[in-house]
N, C-alpha and C positions, 0 to 999 in steps of 0.2 A: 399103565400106572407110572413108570418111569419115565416116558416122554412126558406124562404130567407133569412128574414134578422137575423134570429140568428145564422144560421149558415156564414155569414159576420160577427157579432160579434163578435162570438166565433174564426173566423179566425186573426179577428184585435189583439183581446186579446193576441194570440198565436204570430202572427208575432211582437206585441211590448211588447214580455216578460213580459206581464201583469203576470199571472201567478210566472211566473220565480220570477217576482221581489216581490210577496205575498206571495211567499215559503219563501225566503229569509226575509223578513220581520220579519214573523211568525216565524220560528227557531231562529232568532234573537232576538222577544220579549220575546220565550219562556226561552233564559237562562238568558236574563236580570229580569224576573221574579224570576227565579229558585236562583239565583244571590243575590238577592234582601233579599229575604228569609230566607236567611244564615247573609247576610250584616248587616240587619238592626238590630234586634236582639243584634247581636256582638255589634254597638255602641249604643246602647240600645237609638236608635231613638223613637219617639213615636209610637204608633201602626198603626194610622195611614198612613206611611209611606208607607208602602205595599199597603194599600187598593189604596193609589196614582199611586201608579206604574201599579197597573192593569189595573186602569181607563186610567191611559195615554197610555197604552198600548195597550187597544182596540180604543180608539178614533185616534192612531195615525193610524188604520188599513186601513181605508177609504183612508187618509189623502196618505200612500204606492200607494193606487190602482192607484190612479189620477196622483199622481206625475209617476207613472212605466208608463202609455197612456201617457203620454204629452214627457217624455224624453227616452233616451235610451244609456246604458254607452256602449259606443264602445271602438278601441284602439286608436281611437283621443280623448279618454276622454268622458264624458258628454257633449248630441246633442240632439238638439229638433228632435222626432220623424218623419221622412218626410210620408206624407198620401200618403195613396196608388193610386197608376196614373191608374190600370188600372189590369183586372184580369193576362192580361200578363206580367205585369212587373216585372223586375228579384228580384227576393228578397233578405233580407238585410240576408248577409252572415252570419252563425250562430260564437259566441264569439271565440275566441279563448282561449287556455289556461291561458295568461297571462292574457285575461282580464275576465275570470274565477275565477282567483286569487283577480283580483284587488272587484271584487264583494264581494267576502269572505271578504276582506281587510276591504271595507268600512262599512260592516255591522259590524264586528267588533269593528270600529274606531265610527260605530251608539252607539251600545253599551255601548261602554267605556263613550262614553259622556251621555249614558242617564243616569247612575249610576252616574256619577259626579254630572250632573245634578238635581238628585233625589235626594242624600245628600244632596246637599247643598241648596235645598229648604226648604228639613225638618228641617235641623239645623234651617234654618231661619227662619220657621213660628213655632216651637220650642222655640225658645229664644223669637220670640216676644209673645208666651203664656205665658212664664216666664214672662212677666212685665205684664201680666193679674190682677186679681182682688185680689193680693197681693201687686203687686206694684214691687217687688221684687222676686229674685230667690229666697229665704226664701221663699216666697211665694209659687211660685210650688212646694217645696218643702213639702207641710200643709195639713194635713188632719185635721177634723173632725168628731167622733163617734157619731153622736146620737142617743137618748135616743131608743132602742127597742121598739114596740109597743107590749103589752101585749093581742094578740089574745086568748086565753083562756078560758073556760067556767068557769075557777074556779077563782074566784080574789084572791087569796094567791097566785097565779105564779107569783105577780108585782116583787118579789125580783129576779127570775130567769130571766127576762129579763132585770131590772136593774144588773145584775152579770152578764152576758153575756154582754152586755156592758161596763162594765167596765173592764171586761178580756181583750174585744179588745182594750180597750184605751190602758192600763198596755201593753197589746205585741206588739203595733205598737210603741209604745213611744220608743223600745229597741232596733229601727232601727236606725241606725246612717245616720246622715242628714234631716232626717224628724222630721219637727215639727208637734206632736201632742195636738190637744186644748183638754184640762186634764177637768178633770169629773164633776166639780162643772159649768164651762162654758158652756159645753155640756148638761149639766141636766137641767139647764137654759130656753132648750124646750121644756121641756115633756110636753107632753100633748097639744104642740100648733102646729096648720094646718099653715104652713107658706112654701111660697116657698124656693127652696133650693140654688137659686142663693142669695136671700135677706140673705138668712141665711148666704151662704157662706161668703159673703158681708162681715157680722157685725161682724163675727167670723178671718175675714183675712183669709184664706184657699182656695189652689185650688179644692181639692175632698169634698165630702162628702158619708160616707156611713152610709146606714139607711136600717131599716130591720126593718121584725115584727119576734116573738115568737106566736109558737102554741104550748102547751101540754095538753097534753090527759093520764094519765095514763104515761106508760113508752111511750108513742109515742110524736116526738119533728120533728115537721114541723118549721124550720127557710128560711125565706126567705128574700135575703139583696141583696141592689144595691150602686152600686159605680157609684156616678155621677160626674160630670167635671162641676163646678161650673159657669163657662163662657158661658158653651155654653147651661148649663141645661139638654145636651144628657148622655142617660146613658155608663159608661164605662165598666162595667160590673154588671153581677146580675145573682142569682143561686138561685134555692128552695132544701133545705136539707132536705128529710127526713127519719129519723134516729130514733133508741130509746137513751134513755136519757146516756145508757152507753159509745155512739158515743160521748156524749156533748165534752170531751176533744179533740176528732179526727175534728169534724167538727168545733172548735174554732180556730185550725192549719189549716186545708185549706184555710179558711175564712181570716184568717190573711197574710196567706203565698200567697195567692191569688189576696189581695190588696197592698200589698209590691210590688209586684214580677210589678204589674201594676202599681203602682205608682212610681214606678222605671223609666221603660220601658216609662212614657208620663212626667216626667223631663229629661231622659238622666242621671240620678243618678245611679253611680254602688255600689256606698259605700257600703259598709257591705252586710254580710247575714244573712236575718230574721232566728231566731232560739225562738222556743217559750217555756221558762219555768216552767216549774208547780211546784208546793208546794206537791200535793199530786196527788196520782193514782187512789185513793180513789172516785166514782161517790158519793155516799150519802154521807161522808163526806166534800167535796167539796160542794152539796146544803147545808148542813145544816152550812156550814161557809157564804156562801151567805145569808143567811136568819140572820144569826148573824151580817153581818156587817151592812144588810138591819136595821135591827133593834136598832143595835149603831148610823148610822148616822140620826133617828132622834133625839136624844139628850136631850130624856127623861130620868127621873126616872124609868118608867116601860120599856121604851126600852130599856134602861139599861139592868137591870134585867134579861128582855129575852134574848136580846142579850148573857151575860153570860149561859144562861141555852144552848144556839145552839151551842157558842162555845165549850163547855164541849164536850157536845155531838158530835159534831166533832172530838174533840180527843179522844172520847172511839172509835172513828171507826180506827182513824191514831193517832198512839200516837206519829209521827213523824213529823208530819203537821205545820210546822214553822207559817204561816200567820195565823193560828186560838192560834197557843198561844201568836205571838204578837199582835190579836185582843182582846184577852180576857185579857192582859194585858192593854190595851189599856183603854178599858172598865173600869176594878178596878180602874184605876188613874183616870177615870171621876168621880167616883161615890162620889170619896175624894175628886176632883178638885172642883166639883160641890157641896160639902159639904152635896150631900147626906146621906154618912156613914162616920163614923169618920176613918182619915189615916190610925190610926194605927193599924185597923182592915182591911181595905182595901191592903196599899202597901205591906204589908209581901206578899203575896198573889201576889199580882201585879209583885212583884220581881222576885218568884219563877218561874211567868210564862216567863217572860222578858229573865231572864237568860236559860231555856229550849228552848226558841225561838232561840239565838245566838246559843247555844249548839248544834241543830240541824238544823240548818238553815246559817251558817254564813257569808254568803252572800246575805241574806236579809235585805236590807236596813231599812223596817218597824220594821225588830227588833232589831236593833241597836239602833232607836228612842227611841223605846220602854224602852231600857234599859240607855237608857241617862235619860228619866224623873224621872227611877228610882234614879240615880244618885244625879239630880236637887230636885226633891221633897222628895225623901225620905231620903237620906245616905246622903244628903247635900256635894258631894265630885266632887267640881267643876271642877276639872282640867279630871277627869274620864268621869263628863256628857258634857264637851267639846270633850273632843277624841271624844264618842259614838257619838254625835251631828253628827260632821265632817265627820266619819265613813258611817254613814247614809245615808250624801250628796255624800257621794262618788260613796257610791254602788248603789245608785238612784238617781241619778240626776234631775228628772223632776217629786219626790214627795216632794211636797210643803210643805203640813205640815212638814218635817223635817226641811226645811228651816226656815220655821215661827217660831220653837220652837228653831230652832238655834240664830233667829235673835231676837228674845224675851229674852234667855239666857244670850244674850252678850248686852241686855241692861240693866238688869237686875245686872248686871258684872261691870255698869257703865263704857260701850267703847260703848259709844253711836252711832256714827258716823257705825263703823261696825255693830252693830247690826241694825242699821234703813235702812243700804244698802241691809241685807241681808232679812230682812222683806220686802221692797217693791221689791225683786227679786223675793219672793214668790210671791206677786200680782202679779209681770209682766208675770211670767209661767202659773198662773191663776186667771184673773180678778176680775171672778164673784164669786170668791170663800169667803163665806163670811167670815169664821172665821180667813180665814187670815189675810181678811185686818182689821177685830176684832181688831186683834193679833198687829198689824200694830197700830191701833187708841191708844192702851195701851199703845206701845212703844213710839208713840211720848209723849203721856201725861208723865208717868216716865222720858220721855228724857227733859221735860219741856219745851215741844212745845206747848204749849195749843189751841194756834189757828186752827195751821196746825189737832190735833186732833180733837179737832171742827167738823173743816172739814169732816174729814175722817166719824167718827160717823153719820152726819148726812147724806152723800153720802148712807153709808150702806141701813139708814133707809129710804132713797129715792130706794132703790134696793129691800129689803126687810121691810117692817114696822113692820112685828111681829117678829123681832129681836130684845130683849129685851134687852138683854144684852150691844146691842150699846147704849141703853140708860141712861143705867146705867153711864157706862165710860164716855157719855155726858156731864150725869152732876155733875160727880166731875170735869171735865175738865171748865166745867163752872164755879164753884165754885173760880175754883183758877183763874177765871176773874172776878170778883166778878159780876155776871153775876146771882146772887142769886132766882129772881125768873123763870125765865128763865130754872135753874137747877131742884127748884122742879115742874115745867111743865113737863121735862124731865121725872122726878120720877114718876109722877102721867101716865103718857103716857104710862110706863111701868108694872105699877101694874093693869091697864085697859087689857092689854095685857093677864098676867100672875097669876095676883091675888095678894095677900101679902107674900113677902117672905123676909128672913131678912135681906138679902142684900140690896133689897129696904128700909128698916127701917133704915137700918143704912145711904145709903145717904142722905136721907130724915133728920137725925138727924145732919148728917155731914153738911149738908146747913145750917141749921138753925143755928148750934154753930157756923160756920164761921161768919155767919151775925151777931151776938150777940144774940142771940136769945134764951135765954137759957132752959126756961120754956120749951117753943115747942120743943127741943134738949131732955129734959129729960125727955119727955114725950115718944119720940122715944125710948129711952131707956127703959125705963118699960115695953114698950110694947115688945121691944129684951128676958126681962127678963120673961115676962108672956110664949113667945113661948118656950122659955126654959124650961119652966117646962114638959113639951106637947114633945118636941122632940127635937134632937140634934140639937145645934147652933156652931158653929166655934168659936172659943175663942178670934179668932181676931177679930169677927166684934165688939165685945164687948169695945176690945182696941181701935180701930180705931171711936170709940164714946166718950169713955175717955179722948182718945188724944185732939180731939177736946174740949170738955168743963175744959181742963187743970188740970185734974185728973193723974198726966204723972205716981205716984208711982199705982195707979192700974190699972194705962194701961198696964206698965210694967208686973205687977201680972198677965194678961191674956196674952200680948205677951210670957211671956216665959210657959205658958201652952201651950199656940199654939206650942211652940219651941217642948215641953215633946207631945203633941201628932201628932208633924210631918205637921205642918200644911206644905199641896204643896207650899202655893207660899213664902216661908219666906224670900227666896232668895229676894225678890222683897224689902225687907225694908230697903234696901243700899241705891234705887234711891226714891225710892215712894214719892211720897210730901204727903202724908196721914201722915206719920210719920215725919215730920219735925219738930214740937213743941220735940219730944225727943232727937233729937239729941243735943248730950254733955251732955245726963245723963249720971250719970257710971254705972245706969245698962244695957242703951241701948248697950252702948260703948262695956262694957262685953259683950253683947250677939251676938254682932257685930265681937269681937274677938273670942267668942267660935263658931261661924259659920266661922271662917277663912277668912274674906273679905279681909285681905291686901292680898293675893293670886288668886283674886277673878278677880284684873281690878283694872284702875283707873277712879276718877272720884267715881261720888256718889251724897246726897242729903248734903242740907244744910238745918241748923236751921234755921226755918220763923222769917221774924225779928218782 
């Protein structure tokens, strides 16, 4: 009974071109596969495009079988199959040529429509990922790096996974059309378990890739995934293991591998990833990582070492542009920060600044570099403007050059552009704190007080052991007369930090605005007692002066400060710190021998 009926089956199947029309199917889906393959690619559709095509492709297979039993193309066209009457009944005459042809025709004409078809689903469900969790094609366009996890036995590999990190911020950022969220917003996570759609979320981006580091000796296990922020699935992910002399090759895959992918699921052809190196150098390459680890925490001893990695760095590469505009870098903190005096510092800083350009000239970090030399040290404004702009050119989406551009030019008294070009740095990176530092200064000099307020105290809702915002606080306060308020500020910050003389001096600065004068000179003594013990900057001295209306020996320390270089002197065009001297003639002098009518317009006025 069973071989009856399938051999009836197998008869029906044969006499209604079952078969015939599952060949013809099948050779059909296989070039629109094959089709497909070459297509998608080309208009750099998403990836999953293809995976669509195959699925439609076997689910249409069924879909062939049923429709080949129910109909049958003859040369009157497409007929419902008539059932069979009877084992003698004559059978339906086999196609003829032309309707041979017409077969071929319409599998063809299947084809043609199912590729139509296919594009233009993917466009469509394509564009509608574009207005996904950016909002915007900007949006698909967005990655974010986060912070490496430091798998390790040893805890001094924290800087080799924050450098690998930041490598890939630095070579994806150099892809044109892609926004990438810059280091300081990124680093924002270390250290925290959160999902990666929330993240993506708060950060605006549609990928995100995250990875951990393993090192052992010369052996380097990296393993990173690229995930789709929308959906949470991952888009790709690879385990590297390599020894450490690989670290530059597998930084290029890794990069060239989420381009190439982050290309391919926007439909983005713009540009080709090309990834630059500073040096060839493996150990000299760690040991600038471990230098700049050390610069951004923004100590005195970090300092220090920092300098000692960069050195060393260049006894390996004495060509290595990014470790000598890091070590320049460096020296102008140690003077900005009043740790060593300028004019033992910038010589130094110079030398390094100008070998950075000299071998590097298309690094944007060391054009910075040597604009600060310009601004703080050679005071040769129209020089540390080029370099400034130079910077922004050849790097566009390093911020810090921005922020010192946009601090410069308020500094310059053209306020209006330096405050646009300072909160352009915030806009590139939010979380980045010394920008918007940089930012709170510039309103306070631009004599915005409130708007700095602001800013200041945002910071220290972001960060609270950011001391420095508190400082800026409260001279911002001050000039609201907002008195005690300011030394709440002060004292907020020496809890923080301890006693240092910047704090003394605003501390003395409130109190001599308030009339206060006793407790004003008492700050002062106390300026004069640290003085004996270690270097003081000769302006905090003046900017004490100024205030308790000593203007002929504030004068006598400003132009020390001038004779030892002090970094920010440019700043006493706009500052309201120095407004009691404006329209002496010695300020006036000092004013003209720094060249300010070249400088910008605009500036400070005398407090009335």
């Amino acid at each position: 009974m069973r071989a009856a009926i399938s051999r009836f089956v197998f008869r029906e199947l044969k006499r209604r071109r079952v078969f015939r029309g599952a060949g013809v199917y099948a050779g059909t889906a296989f070039i629109v596969v094959q089709a497909a393959a070459i297509v998608i690619p080309a208009l750099h559709l998403p990836d999953w495009s293809l995976t669509f095509v195959v699925v439609l492709a076997i689910l249409g297979f069924p879909i062939a079988v049923v429709l080949g039993w129910m109909y049958d193309l003859t040369s009157e066209g497409i007929q419902r199959t008539r059932p069979l009457v009877s084992e003698d009944a004559v059978p339906l005459p086999e196609p003829s040529a032309s309707v041979g042809r017409r077969v071929v025709l319409v599998a063809g004409y299947m084809g043609l429509g199912a590729m139509v078809g296919i594009v233009t689903l993917a466009v469509y469900f394509s564009a509608r990922s574009d207005s996904g969790p950016a909002g915007s094609s900007a949006g698909s366009r967005s990655i974010a790096v986060l912070p490496f996890r430091n798998l390790s036995s040893a805890d001094d590999q924290e800087y080799f996974a924050d450098g690998m990190t930041e490598e890939l911020i630095n070579a994806l950022a150099n892809l044109p059309g892609l926004r990438v969220v810059a280091r300081s917003s990124a680093f924002a996570y270390k250290g925290r378990s959160q999902d990666v759609r929330e993240v993506g979320e708060e950060l605006g981006v549609r990928t995100i890739l995250e990875g951990s580091v393993r090192r052992e000796g010369d052996r380097l296990r990296l393993t990173v995934h690229l995930v789709d922020v929308e959906s949470g699935y991952e888009i790709w992910s690879q385990r590297f293991d390599r020894t450490i002399q690989d670290v530059f090759a597998i930084q290029e895959e890794i990069a060239g591998a989420v381009a190439d992918r982050v290309r391919r699921q926007t439909g983005d052809a713009r540009g080709e990833f090309v990834m630059r190196r500073s040096t060839e150098d493996v150990e000299a390459y760690q040991l600038y990582l471990q230098g700049r680890f050390h610069w951004n925490l923004r100590t005195p001893e970090g300092m220090r070492e920092a300098i000692d990695f960069f050195q060393l760095a260049l006894a390996r590469d004495s060509l290595y542009g990014l470790a000598y505009s890091g070590l320049a870098d460096v020296l102008i903190g140690l003077s900005l920060f009043g740790v060593l005096p300028a004019e033992q510092m910038m010589p130094k800083a110079e030398a390094a600044a100008l070998r950075a350009v000299t071998v590097d000239p298309w690094l944007g970090e060391a054009h910075a570099s040597l604009a600060h030399i310009y601004e703080y040290y050679r005071y040769d404004w129209e020089a540390a403007q080029r370099e400034y702009e130079k910077a922004v050119e050849l790097n566009p989406t390093y911020v810090d050059a921005h922020s010192w551009r946009g601090q410069f030019l308020v500094h310059a008294g053209r306020f209006d552009e330096g405050l646009a070009a300072l909160r352009r740095a915030v806009a590139l990176e939010p979380l980045h704190i010394p920008g918007r530092f940089t930012l709170a200064m510039g309103l306070y000099n631009a004599r915005r007080f409130d708007e700095s307020i602001l800013e200041s105290r945002q910071i220290l809702e972001m960060v609270p052991s950011y001391w420095p915002a508190s400082l800026f606080l409260a001279f911002a306060l001050v000039e609201e007369s907002r008195i005690q308020e300011a030394l709440a500020a002060v004292d907020a910050a020496e809890r923080l930090v301890g006693p240092l003389p910047f704090l003394e001096v605003a501390r003395g600065y409130a109190h001599a605005r308030a009339g206060r004068e006793r407790e004003a000179r008492l700050s002062l003594a106390r300026l004069e007692e640290v003085a004996r013990h270690q270097y003081v900057q000769a302006q905090n001295f003046a900017v004490l002066l100024t205030a308790l209306g000593e203007e002929d020996r504030a004068m006598d320390y400003l132009e020390q400060a001038y004779r030892e270089r002090w970094p920010l002197l440019h700043s006493i065009r706009v500052a309201p710190l120095w407004d009691e001297l404006r329209g002496h003639p010695r300020f006036t002098a000092l004013e003209k021998t720094l060249g300010f009518s070249a400088a910008g317009s605009g500036g400070g006025q005398k407090r009335a």
